[in-house]
C-alpha positions as CSV (number, residue, x, y, z in Angstrom):
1,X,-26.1,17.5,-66.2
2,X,-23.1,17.2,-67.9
3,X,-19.8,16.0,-67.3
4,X,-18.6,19.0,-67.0
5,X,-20.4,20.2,-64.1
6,X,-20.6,16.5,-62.6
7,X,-16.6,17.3,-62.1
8,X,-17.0,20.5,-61.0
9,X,-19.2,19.5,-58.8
10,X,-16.9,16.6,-57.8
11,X,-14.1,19.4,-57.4
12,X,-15.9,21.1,-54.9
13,X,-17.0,18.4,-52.7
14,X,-13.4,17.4,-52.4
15,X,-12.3,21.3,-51.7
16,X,-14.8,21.2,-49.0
17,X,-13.9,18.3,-47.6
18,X,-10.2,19.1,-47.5
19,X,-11.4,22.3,-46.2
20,X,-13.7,20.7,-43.5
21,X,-10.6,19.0,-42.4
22,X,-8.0,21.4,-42.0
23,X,-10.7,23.7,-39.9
24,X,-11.3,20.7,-37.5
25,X,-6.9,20.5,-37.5
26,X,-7.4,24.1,-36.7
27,X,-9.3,23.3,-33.8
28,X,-7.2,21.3,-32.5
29,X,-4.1,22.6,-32.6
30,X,-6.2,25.9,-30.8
31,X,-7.0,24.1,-28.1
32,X,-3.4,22.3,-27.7
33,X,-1.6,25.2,-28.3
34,X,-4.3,27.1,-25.0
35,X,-3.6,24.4,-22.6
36,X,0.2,24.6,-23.2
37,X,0.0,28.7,-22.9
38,X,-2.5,28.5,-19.5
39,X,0.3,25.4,-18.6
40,X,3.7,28.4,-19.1
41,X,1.5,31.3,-17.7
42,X,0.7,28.8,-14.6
43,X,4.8,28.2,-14.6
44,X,5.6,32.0,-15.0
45,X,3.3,33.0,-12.5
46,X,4.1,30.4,-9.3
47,X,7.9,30.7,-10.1
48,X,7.8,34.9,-10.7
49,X,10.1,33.9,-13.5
50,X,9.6,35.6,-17.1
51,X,11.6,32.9,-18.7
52,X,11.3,28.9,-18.9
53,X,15.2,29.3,-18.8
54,X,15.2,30.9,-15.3
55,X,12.1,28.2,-14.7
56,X,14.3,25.7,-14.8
57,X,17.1,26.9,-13.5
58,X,15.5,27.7,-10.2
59,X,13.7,24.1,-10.1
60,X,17.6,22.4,-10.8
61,X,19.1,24.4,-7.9
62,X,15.7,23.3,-5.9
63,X,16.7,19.9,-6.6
64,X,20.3,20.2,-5.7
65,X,19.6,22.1,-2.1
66,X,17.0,18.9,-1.6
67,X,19.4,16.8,-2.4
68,X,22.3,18.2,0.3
69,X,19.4,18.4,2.4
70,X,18.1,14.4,1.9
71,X,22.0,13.5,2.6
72,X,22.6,15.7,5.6
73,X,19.5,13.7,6.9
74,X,20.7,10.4,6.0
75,X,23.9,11.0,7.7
76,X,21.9,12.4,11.1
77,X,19.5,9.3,10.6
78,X,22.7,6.9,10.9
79,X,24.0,8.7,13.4
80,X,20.9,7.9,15.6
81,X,20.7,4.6,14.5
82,X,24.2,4.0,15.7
83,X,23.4,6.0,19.0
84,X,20.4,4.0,19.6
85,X,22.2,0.7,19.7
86,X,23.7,1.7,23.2
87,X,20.5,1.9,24.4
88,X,18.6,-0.5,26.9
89,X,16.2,-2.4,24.6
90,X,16.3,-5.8,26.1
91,X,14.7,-6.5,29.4
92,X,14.9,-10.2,30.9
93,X,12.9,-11.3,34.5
94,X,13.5,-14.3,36.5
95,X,11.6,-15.2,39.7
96,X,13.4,-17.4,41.9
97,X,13.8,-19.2,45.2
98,X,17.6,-18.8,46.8
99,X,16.6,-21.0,49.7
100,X,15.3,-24.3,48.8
101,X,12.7,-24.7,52.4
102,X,12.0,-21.6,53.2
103,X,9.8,-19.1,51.1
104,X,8.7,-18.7,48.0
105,X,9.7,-17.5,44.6
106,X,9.9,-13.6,45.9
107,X,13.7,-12.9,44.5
108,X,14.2,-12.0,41.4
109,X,16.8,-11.2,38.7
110,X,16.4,-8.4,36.0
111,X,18.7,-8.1,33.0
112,X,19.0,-4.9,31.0
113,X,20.8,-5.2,28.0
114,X,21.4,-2.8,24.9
115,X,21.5,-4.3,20.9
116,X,25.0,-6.0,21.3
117,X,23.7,-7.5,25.0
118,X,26.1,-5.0,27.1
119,X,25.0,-3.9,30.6
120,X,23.9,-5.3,34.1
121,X,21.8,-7.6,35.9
122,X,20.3,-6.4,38.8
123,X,19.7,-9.4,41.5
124,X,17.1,-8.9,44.2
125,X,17.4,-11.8,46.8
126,X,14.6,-11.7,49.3
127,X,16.0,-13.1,52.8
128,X,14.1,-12.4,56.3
129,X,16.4,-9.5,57.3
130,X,15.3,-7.8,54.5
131,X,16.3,-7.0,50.8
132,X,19.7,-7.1,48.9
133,X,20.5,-6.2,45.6
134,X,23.3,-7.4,43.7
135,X,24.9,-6.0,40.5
136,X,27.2,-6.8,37.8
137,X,28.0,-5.8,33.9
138,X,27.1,-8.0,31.7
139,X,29.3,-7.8,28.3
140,X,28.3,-10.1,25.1
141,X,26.1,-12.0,27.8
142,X,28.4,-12.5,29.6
143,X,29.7,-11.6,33.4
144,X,32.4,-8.9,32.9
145,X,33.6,-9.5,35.9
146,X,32.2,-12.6,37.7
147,X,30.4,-15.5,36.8
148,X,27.1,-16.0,36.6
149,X,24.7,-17.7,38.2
150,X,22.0,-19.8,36.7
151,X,18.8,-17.1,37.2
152,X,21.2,-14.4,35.6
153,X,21.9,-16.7,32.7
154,X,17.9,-17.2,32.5
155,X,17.4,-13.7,32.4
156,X,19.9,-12.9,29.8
157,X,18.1,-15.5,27.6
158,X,14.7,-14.5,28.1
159,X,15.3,-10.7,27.6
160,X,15.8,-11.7,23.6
């Protein structure tokens, strides 16, 4: 063999080679360049848009409707949370005795308050003519318009 042909042969093992590795690029780039066209038909064909311009012009006014939408419902969501701070959510009981000899512990005082402890105590005194019930409003736990006794105060504190 002579040197010569020990280049040439040299020469063509690097030629394939270099060939060998630009076929495997080849490959590769194939295969990218498939999954990114089956990606844009996929786009093209859930959107019924012909154009990645109109593709994502239709998903930015998407995001702007859900964005008016997230904020109307944010506003409605306060608006209830507000609301709902009126309502009765504290509920205090008190069993008690009005007479100190006779009978047991068959009255009772109920307090309903809201959030910001507004509303009424209802006082059930259990005599042997029969039942009375007493009201009065109760604002920032306190009698709005008379004083309270020691039960109502009870009930105020255990209804949280």
């Amino acid at each position: 063999m002579t040197v010569k042909s020990r280049v040439y042969r040299m020469y063509l093992m690097v030629i394939y080679v270099v060939c060998g590795i630009v076929f495997l690029w080849l490959i590769v780039i194939t295969f990218i360049l498939w999954k990114v066209r089956a990606h844009y038909n996929n786009l093209v064909s859930a959107t019924k848009k012909d154009k990645i311009d109109d593709i994502l012009d239709s998903l930015i006014a998407g995001d702007k409707r859900n964005e008016i939408e997230i904020t109307k419902i944010q506003e409605a969501l306060q608006g209830q949370i507000n609301e709902s701070k009126l309502h009765l959510k504290k509920i205090g009981l008190v069993r008690f005795n009005p007479f100190e000899r006779v009978g047991g512990e068959q009255s009772f005082v109920v307090s309903l308050l809201n959030e910001e402890n507004d509303g009424i105590i209802l006082n059930f005194i259990y005599t042997k003519e029969g039942l009375r019930v007493y009201t009065k409003r109760i604002r920032k736990s306190k009698g709005e318009e008379y004083e309270l006794s020691e039960e109502e105060k009870k009930s105020i504190e255990r209804s949280g």
